[in-house]
C-alpha positions as CSV (number, residue, x, y, z in Angstrom):
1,X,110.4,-95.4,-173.5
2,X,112.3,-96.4,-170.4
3,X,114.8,-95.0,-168.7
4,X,117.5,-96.7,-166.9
5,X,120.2,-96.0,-164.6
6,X,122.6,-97.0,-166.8
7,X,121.8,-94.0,-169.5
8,X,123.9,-91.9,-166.7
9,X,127.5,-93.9,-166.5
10,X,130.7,-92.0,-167.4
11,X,128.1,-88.4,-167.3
12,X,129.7,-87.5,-163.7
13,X,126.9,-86.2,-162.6
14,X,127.6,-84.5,-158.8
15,X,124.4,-85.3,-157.2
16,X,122.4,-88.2,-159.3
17,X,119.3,-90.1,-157.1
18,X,115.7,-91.3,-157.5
19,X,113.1,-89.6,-155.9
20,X,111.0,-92.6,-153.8
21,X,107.7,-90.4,-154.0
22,X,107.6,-89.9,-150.2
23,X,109.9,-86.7,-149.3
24,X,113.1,-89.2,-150.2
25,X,115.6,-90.2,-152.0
26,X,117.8,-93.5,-152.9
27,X,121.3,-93.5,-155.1
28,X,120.8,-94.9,-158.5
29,X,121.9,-98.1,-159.3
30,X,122.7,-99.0,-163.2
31,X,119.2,-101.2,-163.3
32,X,117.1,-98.5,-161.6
33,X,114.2,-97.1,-164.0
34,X,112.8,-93.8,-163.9
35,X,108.9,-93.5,-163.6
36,X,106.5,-91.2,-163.1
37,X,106.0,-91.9,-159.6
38,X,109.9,-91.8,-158.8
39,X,111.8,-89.9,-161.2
40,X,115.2,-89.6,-161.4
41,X,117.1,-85.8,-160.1
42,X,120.4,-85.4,-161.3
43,X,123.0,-81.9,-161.2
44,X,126.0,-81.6,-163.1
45,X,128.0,-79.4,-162.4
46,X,128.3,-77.0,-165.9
47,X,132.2,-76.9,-166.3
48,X,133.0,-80.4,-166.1
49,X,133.2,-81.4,-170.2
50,X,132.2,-85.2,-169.1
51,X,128.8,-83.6,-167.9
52,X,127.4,-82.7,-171.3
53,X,129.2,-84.6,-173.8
């Protein structure tokens, strides 16, 4: 199962990037895809009802 970028829109995620495997990070775009070797890291921020719904 893939993931995509796009799975995250309208979450409001505060911090939301893929890892590039090397000590780095990029922003994630809508077409990005999760793997193994560079995972997405997202925080949301607990009180903000858009974050979990």
């Amino acid at each position: 199962m893939a993931i995509y970028g796009s799975i995250i829109q309208g979450s409001e995620p505060v911090y939301a990037y893929q890892l590039d495997g090397e000590g780095g990070f990029i922003a994630i775009d809508v077409n990005a895809e999760a793997t193994p070797q560079m995972p997405f890291w997202l925080h949301y921020a607990y009180r903000n009802k858009a974050s979990y719904q």
